[in-house]
C-alpha positions in Angstrom: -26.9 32.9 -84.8 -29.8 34.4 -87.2 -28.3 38.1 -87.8 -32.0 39.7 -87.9 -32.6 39.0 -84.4 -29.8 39.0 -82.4 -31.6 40.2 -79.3 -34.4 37.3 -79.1 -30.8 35.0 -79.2 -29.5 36.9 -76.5 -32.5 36.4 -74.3 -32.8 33.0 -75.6 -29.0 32.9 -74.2 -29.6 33.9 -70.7 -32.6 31.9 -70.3 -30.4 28.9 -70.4 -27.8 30.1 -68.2 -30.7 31.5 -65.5 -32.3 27.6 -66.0 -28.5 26.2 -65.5 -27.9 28.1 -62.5 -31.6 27.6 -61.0 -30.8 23.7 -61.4 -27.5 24.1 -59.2 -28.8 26.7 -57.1 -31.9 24.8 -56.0 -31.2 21.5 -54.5 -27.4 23.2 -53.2 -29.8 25.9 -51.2 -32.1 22.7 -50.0 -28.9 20.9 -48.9 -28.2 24.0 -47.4 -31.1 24.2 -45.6 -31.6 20.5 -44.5 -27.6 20.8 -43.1 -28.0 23.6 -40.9 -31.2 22.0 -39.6 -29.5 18.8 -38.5 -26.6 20.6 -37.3 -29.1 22.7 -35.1 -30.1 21.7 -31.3 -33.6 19.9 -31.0 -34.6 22.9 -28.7 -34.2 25.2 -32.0 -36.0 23.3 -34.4 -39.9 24.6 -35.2 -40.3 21.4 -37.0 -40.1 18.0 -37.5 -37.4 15.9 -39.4 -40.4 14.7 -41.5 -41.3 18.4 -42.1 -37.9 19.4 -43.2 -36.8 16.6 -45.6 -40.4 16.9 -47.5 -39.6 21.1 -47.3 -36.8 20.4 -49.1 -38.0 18.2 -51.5 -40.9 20.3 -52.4 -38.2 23.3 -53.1 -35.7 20.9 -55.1 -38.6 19.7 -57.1 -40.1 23.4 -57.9 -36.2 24.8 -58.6 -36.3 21.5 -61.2 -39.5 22.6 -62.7 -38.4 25.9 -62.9 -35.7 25.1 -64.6 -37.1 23.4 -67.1 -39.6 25.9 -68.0 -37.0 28.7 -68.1 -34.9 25.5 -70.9 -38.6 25.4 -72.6 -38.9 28.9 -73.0 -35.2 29.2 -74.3 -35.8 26.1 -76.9 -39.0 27.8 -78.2 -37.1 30.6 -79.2 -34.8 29.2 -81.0 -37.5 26.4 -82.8 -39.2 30.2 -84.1 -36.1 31.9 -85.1 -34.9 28.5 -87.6 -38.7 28.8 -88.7 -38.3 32.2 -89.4 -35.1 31.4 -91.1 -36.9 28.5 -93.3 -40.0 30.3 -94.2 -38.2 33.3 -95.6 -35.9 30.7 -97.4 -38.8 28.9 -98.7 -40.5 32.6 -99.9 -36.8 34.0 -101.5 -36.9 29.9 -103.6 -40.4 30.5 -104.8 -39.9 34.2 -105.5 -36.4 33.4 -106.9 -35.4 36.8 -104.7 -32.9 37.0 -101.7 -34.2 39.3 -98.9 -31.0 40.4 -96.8 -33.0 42.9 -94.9 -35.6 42.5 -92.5 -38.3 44.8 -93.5 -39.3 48.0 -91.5 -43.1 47.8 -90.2 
């Protein structure tokens, strides 16, 4: 983990647990949903069969996309902290310095 920015690697961190659980979480809750509709009586249900399976389809497929996103977003933070790591690599070899502190703005 880069020492300088411990937070963003934290955030980085949950974002792939919040995507992890968003995968399980999303088709268990459709399952969920499509068992407690069959297991209903027809005189309860305000839909049709057809209606339910594609409801729950549609919300597995958004929870996947979701997920994704929220795996993106964790990924891209971690692609810019190793370029941050690189470039002030790449500035300490050229300058022939070392730079152990991040600098105050």
């Amino acid at each position: 983990m880069n020492p300088r920015y411990t937070k963003l690697a934290v955030v980085a961190l949950l974002l792939q647990v919040v995507s992890i659980l968003t995968l399980i979480a999303g088709p268990s809750w459709s399952a969920w949903l499509l068992v407690r509709y069959f297991s209903a009586e027809a005189s309860q249900r305000f839909f049709s069969v057809h209606e339910a399976v594609m409801g729950a389809a549609a919300f597995t497929a958004k929870a996947v996309l979701a997920s994704l996103i929220l795996f993106a977003f964790s990924e891209l933070i971690h692609v810019l902290l190793d370029i941050e790591v690189n470039t002030r690599r790449a500035a300490d070899a050229a300058s022939g310095e070392t730079s152990d502190t991040t600098p105050k703005a």
